[in-house]
N, CA, C and O atoms as a GROMACS GRO file, in nm:
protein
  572
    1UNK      N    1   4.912  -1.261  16.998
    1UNK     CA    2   4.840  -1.136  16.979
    1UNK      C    3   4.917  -1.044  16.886
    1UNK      O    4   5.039  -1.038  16.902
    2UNK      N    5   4.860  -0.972  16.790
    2UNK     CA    6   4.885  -0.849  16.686
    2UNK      C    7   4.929  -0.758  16.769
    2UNK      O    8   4.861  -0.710  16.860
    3UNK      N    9   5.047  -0.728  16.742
    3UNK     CA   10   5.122  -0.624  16.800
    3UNK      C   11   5.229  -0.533  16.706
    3UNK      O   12   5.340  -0.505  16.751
    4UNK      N   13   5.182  -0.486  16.565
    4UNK     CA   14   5.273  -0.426  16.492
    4UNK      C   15   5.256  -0.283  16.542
    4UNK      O   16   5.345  -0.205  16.507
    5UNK      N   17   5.136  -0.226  16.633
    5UNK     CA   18   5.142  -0.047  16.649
    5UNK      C   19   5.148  -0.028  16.732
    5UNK      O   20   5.108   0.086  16.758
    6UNK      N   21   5.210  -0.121  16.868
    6UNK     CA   22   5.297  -0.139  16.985
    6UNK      C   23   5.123  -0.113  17.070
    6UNK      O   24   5.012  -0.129  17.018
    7UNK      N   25   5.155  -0.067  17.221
    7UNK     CA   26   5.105  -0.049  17.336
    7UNK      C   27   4.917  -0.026  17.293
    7UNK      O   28   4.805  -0.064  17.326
    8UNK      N   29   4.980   0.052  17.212
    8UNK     CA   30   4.820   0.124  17.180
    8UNK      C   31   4.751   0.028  17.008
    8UNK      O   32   4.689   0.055  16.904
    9UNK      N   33   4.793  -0.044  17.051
    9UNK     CA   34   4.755  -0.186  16.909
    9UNK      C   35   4.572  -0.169  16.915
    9UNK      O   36   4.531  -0.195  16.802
   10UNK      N   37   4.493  -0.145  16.979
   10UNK     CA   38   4.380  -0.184  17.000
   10UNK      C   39   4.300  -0.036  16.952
   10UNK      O   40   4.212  -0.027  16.867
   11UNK      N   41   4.353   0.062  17.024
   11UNK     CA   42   4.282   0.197  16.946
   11UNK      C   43   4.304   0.204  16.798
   11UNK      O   44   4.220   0.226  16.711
   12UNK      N   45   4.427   0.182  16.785
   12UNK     CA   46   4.452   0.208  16.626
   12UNK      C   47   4.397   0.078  16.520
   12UNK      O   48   4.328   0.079  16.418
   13UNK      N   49   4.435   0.014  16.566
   13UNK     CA   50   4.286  -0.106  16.488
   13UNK      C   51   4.130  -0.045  16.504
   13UNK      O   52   4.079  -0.050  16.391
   14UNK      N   53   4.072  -0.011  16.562
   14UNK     CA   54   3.946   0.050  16.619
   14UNK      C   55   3.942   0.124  16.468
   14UNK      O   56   3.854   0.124  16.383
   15UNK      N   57   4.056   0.180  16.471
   15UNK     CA   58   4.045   0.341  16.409
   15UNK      C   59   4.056   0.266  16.243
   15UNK      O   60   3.974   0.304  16.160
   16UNK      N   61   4.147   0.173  16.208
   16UNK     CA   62   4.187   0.122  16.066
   16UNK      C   63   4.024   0.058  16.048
   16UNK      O   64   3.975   0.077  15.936
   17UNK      N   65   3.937  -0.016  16.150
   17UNK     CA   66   3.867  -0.030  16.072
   17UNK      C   67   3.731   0.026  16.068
   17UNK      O   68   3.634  -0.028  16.016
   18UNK      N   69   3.734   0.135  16.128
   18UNK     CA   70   3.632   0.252  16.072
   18UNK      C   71   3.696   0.353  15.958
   18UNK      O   72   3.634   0.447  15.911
   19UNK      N   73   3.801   0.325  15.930
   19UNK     CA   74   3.879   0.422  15.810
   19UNK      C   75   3.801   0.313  15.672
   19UNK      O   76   3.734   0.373  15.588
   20UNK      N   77   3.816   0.160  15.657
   20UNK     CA   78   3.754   0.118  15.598
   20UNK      C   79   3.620   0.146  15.545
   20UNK      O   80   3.579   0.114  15.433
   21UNK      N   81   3.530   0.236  15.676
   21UNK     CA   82   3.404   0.241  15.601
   21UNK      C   83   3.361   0.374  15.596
   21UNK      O   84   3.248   0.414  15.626
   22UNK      N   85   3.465   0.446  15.552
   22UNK     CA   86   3.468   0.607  15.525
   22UNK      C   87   3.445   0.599  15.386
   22UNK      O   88   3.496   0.506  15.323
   23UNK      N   89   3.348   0.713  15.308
   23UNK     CA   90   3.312   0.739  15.190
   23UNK      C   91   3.333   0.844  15.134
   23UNK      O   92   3.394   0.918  15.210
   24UNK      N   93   3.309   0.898  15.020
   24UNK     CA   94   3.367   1.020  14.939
   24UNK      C   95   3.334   1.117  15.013
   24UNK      O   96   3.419   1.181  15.073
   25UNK      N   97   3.218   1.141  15.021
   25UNK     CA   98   3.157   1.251  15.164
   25UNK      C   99   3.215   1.256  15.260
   25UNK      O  100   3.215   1.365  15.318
   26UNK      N  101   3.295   1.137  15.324
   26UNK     CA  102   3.366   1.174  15.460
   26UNK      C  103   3.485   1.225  15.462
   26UNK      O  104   3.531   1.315  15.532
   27UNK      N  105   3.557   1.130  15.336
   27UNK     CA  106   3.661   1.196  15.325
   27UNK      C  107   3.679   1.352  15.279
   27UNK      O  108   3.784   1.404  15.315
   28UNK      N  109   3.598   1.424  15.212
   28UNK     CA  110   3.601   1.534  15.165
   28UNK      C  111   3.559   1.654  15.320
   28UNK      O  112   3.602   1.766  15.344
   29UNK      N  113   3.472   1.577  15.386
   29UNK     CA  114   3.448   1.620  15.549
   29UNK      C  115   3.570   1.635  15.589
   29UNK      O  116   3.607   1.748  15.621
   30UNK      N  117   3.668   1.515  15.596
   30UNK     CA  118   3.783   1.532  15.696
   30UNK      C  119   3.888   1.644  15.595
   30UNK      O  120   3.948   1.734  15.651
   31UNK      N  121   3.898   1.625  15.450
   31UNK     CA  122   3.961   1.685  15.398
   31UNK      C  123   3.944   1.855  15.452
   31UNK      O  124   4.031   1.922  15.508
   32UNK      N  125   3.834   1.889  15.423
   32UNK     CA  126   3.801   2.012  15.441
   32UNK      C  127   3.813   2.031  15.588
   32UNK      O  128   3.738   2.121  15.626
   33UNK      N  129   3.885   1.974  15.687
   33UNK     CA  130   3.879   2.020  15.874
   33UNK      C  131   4.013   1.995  15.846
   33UNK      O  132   4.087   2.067  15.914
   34UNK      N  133   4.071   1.917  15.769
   34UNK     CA  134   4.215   1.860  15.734
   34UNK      C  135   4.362   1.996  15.701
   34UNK      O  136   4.482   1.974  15.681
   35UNK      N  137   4.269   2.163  15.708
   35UNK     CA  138   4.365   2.247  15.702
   35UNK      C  139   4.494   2.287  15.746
   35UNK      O  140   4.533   2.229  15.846
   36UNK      N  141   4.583   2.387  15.687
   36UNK     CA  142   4.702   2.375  15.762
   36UNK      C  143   4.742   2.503  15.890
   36UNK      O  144   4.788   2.617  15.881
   37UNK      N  145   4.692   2.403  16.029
   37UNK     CA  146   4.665   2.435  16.144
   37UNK      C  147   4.779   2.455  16.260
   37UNK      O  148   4.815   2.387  16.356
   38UNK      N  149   4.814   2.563  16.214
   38UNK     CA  150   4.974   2.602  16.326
   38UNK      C  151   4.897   2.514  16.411
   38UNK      O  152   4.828   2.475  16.316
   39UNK      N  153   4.849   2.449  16.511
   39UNK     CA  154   4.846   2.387  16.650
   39UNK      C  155   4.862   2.255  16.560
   39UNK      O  156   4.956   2.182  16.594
   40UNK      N  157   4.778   2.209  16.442
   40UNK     CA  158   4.835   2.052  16.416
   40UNK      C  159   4.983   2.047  16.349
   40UNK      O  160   5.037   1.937  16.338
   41UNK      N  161   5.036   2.137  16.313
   41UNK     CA  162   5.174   2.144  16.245
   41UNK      C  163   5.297   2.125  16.372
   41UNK      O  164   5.397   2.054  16.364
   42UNK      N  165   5.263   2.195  16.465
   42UNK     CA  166   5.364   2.192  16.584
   42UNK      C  167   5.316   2.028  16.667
   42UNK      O  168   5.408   1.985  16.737
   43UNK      N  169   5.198   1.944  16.666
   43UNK     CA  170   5.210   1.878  16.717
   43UNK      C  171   5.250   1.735  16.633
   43UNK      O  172   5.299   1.627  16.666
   44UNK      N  173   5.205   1.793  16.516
   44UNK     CA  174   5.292   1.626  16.418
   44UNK      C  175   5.458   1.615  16.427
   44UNK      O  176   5.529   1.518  16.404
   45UNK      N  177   5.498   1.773  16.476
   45UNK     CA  178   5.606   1.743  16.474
   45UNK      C  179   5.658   1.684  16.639
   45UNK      O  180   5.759   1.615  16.656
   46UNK      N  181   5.573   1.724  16.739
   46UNK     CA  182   5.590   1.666  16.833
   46UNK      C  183   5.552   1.476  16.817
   46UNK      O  184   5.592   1.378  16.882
   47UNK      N  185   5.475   1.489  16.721
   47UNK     CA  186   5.460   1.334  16.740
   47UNK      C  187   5.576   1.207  16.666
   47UNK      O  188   5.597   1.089  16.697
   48UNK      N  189   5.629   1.289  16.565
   48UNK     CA  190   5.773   1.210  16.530
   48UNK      C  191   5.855   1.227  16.630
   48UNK      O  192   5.917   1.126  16.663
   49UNK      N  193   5.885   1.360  16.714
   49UNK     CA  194   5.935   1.306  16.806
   49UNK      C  195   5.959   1.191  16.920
   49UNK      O  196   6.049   1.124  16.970
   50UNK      N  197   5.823   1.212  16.925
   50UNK     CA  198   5.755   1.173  17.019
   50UNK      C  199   5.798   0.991  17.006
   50UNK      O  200   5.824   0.916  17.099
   51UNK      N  201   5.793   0.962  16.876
   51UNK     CA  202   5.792   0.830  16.837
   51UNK      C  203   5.958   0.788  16.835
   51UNK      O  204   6.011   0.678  16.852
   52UNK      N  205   6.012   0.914  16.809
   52UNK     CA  206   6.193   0.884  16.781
   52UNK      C  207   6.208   0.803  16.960
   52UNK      O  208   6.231   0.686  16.990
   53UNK      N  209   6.184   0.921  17.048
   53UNK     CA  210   6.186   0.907  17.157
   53UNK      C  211   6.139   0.831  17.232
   53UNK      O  212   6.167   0.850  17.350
   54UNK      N  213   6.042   0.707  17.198
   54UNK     CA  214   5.985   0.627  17.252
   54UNK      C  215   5.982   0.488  17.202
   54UNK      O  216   5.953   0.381  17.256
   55UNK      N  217   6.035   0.534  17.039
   55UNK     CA  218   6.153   0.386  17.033
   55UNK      C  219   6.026   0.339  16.948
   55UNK      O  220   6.016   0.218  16.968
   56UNK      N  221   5.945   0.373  16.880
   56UNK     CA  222   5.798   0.382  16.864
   56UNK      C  223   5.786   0.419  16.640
   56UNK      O  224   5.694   0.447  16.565
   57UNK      N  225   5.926   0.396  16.623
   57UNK     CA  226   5.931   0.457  16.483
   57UNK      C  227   5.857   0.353  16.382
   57UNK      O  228   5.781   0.375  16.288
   58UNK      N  229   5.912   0.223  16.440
   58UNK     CA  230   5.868   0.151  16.300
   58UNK      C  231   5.721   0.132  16.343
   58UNK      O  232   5.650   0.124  16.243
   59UNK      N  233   5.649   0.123  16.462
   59UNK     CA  234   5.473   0.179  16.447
   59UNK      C  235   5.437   0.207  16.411
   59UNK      O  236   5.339   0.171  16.346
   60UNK      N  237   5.527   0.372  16.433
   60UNK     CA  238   5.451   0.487  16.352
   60UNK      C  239   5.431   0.430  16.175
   60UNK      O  240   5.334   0.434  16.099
   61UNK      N  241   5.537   0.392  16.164
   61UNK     CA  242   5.545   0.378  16.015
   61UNK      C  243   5.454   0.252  15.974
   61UNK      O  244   5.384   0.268  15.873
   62UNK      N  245   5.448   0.154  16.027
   62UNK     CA  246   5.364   0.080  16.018
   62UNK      C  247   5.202   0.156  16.007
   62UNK      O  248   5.141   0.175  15.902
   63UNK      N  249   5.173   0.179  16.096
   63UNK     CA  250   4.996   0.238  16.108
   63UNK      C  251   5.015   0.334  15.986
   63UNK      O  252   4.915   0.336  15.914
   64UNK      N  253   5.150   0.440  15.931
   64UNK     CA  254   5.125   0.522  15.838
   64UNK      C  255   5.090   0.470  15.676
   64UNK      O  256   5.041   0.526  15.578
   65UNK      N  257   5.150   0.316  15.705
   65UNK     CA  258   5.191   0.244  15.571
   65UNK      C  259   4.990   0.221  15.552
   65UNK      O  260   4.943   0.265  15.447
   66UNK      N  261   4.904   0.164  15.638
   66UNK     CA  262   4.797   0.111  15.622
   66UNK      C  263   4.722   0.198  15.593
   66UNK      O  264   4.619   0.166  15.535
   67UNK      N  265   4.758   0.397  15.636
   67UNK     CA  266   4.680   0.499  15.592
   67UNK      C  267   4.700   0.543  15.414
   67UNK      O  268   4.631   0.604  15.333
   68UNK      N  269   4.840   0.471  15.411
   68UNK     CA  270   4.880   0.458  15.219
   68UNK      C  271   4.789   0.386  15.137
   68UNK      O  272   4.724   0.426  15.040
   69UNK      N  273   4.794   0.277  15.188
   69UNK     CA  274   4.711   0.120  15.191
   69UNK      C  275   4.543   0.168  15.156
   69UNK      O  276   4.463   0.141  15.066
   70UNK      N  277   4.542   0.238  15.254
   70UNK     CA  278   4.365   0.292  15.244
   70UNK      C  279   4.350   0.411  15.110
   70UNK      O  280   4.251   0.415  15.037
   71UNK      N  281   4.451   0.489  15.101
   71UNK     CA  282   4.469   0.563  14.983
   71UNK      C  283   4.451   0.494  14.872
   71UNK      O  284   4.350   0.522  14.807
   72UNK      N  285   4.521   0.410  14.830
   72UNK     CA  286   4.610   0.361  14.753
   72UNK      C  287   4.453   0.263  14.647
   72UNK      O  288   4.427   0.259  14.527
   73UNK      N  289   4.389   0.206  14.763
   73UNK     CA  290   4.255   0.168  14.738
   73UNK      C  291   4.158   0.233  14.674
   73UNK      O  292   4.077   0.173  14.603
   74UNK      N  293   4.156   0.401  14.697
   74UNK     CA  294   4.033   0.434  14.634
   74UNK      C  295   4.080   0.469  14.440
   74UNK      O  296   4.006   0.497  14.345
   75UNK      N  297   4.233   0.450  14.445
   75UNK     CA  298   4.243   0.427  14.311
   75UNK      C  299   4.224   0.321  14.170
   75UNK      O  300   4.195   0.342  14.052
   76UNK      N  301   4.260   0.186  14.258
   76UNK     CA  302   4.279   0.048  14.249
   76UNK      C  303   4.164  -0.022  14.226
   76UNK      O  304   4.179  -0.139  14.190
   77UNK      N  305   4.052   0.022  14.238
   77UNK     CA  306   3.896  -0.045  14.184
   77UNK      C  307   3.843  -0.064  14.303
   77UNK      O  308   3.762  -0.157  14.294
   78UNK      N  309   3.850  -0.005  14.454
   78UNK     CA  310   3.807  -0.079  14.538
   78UNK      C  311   3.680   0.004  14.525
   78UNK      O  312   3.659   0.084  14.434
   79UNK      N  313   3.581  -0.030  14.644
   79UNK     CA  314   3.430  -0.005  14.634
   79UNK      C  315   3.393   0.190  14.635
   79UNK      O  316   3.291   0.258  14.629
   80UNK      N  317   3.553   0.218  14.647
   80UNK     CA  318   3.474   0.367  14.635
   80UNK      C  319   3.492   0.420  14.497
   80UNK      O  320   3.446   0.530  14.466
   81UNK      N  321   3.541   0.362  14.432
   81UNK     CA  322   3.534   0.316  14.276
   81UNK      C  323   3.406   0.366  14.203
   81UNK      O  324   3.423   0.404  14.088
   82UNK      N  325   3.323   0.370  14.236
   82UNK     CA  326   3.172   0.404  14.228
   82UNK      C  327   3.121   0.506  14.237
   82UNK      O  328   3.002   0.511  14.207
   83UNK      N  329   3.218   0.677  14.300
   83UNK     CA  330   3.173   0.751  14.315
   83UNK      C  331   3.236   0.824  14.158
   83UNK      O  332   3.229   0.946  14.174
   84UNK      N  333   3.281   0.799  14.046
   84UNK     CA  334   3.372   0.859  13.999
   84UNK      C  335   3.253   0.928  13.932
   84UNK      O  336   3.143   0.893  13.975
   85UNK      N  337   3.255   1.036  13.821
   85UNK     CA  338   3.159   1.148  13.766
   85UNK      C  339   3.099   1.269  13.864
   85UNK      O  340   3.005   1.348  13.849
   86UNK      N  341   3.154   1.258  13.923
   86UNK     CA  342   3.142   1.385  14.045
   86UNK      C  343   3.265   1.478  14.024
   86UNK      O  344   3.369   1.434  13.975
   87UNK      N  345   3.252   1.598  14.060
   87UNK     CA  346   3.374   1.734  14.051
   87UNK      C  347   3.487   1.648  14.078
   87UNK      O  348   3.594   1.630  14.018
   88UNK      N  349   3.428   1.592  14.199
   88UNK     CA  350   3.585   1.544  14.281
   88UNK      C  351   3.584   1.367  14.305
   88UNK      O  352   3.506   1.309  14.381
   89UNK      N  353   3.693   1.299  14.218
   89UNK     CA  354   3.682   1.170  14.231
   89UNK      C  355   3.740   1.094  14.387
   89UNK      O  356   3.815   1.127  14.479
   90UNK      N  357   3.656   0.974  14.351
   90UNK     CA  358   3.724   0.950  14.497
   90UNK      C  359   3.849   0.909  14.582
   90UNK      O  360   3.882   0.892  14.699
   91UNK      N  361   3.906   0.902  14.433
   91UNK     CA  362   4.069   0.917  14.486
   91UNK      C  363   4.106   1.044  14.508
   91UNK      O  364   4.149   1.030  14.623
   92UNK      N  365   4.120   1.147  14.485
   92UNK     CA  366   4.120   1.277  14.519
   92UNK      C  367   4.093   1.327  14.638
   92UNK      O  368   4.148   1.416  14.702
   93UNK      N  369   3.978   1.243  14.669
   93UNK     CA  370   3.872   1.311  14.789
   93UNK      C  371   3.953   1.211  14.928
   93UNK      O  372   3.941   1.242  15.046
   94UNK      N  373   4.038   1.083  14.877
   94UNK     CA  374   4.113   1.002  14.989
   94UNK      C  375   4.233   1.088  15.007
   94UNK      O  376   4.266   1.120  15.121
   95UNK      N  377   4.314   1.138  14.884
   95UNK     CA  378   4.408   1.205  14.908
   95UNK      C  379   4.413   1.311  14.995
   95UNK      O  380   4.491   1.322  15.089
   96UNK      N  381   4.296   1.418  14.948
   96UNK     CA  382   4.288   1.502  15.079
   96UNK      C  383   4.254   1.532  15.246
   96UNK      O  384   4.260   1.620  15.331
   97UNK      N  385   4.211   1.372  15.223
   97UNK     CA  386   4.189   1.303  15.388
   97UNK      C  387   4.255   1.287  15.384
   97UNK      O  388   4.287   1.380  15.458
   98UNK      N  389   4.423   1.205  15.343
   98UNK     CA  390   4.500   1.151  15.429
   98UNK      C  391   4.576   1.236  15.531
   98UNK      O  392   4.656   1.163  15.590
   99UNK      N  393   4.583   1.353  15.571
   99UNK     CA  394   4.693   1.444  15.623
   99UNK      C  395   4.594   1.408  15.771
   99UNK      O  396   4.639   1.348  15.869
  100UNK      N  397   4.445   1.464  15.755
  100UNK     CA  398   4.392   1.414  15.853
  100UNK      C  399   4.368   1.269  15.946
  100UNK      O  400   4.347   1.260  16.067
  101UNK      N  401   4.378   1.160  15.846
  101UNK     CA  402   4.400   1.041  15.911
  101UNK      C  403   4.544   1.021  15.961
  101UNK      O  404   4.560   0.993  16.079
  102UNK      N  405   4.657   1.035  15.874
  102UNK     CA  406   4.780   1.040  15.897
  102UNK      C  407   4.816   1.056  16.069
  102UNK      O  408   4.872   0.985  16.152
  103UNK      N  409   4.737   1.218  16.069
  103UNK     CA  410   4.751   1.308  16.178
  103UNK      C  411   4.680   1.176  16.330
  103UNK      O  412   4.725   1.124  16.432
  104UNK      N  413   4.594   1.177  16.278
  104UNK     CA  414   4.480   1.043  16.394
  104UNK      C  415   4.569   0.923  16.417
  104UNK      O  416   4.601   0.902  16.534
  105UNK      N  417   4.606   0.857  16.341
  105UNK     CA  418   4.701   0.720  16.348
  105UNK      C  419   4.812   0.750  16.475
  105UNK      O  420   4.851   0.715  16.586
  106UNK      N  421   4.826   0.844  16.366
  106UNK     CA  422   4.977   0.927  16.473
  106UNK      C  423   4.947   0.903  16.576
  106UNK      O  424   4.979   0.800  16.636
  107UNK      N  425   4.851   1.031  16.637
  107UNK     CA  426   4.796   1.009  16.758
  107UNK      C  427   4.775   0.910  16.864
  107UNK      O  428   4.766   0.918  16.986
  108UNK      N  429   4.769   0.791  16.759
  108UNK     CA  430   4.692   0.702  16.833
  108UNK      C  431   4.821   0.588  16.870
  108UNK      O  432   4.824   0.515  16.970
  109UNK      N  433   4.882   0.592  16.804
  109UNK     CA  434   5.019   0.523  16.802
  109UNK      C  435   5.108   0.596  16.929
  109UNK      O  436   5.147   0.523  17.019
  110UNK      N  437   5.130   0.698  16.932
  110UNK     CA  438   5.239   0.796  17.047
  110UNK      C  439   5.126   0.827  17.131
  110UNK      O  440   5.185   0.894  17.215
  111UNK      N  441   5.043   0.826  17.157
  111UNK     CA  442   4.926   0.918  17.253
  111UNK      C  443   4.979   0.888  17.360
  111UNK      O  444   5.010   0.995  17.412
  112UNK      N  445   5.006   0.812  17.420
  112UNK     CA  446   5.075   0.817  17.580
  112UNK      C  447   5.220   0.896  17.588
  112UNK      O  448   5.286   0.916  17.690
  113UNK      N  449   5.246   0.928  17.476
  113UNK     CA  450   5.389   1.038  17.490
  113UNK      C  451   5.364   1.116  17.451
  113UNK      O  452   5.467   1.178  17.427
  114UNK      N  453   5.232   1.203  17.402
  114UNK     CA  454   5.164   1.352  17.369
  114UNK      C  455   5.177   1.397  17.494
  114UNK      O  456   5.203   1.334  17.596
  115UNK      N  457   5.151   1.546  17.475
  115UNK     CA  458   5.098   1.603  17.535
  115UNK      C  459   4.979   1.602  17.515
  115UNK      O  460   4.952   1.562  17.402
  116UNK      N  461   4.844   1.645  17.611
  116UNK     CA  462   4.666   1.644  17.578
  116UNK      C  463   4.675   1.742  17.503
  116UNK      O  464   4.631   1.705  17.394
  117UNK      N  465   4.728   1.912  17.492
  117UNK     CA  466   4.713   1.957  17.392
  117UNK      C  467   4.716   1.855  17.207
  117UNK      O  468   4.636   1.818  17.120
  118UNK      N  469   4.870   1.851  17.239
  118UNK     CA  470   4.872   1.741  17.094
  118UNK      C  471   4.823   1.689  17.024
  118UNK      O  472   4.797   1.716  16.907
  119UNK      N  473   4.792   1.560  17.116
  119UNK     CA  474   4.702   1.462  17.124
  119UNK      C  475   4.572   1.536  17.051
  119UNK      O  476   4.542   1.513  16.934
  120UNK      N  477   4.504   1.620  17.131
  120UNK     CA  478   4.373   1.684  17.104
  120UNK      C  479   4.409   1.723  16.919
  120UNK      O  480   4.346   1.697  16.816
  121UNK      N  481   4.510   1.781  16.939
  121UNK     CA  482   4.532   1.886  16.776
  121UNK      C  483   4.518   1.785  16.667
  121UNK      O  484   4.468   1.809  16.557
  122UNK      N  485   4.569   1.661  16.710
  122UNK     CA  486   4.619   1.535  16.596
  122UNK      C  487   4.448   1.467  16.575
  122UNK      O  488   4.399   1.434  16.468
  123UNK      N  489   4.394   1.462  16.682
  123UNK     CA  490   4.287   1.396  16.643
  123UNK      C  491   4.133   1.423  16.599
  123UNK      O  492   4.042   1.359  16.547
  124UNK      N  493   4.166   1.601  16.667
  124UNK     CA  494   4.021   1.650  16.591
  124UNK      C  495   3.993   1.626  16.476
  124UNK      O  496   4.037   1.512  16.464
  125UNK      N  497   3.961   1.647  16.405
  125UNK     CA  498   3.968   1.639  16.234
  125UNK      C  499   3.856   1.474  16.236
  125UNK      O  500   3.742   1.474  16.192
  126UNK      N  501   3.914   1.370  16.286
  126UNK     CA  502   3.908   1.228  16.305
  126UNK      C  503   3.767   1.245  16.377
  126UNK      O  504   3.659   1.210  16.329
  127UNK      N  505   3.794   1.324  16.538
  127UNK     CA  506   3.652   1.291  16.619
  127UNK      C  507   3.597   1.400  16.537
  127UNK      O  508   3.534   1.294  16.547
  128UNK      N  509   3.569   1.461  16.494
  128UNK     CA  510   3.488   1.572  16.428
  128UNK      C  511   3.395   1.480  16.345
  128UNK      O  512   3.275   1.502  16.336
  129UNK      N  513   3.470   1.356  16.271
  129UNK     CA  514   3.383   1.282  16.215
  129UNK      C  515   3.315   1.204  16.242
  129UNK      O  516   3.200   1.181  16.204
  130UNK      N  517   3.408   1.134  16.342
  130UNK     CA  518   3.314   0.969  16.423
  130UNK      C  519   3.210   1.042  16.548
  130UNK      O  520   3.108   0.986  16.588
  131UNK      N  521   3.251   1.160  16.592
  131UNK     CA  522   3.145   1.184  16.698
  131UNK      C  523   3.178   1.129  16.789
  131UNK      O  524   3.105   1.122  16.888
  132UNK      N  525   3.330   1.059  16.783
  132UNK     CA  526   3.422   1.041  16.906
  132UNK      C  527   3.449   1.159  17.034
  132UNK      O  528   3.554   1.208  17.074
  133UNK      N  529   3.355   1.173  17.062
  133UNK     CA  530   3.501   1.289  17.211
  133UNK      C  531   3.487   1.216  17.327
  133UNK      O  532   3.395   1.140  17.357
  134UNK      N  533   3.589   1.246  17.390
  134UNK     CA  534   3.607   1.169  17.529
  134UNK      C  535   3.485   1.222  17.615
  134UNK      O  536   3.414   1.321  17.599
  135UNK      N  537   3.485   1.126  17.708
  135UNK     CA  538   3.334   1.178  17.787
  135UNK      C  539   3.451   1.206  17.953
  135UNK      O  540   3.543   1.135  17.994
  136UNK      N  541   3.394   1.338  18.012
  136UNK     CA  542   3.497   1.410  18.112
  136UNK      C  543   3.612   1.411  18.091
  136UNK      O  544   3.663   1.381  18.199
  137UNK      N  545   3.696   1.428  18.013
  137UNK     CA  546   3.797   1.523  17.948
  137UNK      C  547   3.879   1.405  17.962
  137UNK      O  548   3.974   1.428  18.037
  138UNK      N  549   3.877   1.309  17.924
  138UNK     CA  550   3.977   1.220  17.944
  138UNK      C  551   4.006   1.178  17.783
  138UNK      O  552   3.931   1.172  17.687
  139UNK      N  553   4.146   1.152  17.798
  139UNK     CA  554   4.203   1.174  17.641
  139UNK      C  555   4.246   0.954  17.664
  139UNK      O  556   4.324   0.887  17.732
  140UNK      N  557   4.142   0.927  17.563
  140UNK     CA  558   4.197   0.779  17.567
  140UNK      C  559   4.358   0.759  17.447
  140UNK      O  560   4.369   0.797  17.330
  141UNK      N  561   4.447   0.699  17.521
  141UNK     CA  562   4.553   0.645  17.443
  141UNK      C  563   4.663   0.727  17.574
  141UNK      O  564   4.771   0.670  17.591
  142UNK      N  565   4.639   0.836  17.651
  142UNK     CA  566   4.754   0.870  17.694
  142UNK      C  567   4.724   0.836  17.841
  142UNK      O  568   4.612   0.858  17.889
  143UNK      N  569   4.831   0.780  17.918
  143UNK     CA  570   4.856   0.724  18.063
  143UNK      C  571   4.857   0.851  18.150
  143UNK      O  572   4.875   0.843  18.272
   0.00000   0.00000   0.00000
């Protein structure tokens, strides 16, 4: 079994491959919720902690490398290649999603060593898009 983003291997796959079928529109969605949010700033930094402390680093870095990976694509000819002649190309429009996916991976990688505040701060942006929220307040990824 695939185990490079440790415990929580199964959410964060979930999540890599609905990042796959995100489009210029979404990303410019997450970009624009993607602001710089004293509550998500204090919890990314809780979440490197979080990862120092849980022994959880090369995960993190792993799941962060595949949010590069997904960047890195809308420059490279992949299928969002197609949106270009618009204000905003669609490499542009990945770049300014990534802080928001970044932030989600995170999440999803340390979520059992968040706090639910945290947790919550890192991943809005993400459920704002998929129409993910937990159903009775239960935060999936943390024990």
């Amino acid at each position: 079994m695939k185990n490079e983003f440790g415990r929580n291997q199964i959410p964060v796959d979930e999540l890599l491959d609905r990042l796959e079928t995100v489009d210029q529109g979404e990303a410019l969605f997450l970009a624009r919720l993607g602001g710089d949010d004293p509550a998500r700033s204090r919890a990314r930094t809780s979440m490197v902690e979080a990862a120092k402390r849980g022994g959880r680093e090369r995960e993190l870095e792993a799941a962060q490398h595949e949010v590069t990976h997904w960047v890195n694509t809308w420059f490279s000819g992949g299928f969002q290649i197609a949106g270009y002649g618009r204000d905003v190309t669609p490499g542009e429009a990945a770049v300014k999603a990534a802080p928001a996916v970044l932030d989600a991976i995170g999440a999803l990688v340390v979520g059992d060593l968040l706090s639910t505040d945290d947790f919550e701060a890192l991943m809005g942006p993400w459920r704002e898009l998929t129409g993910d929220h937990p159903a009775g307040g239960e935060t999936p990824g943390i024990d």
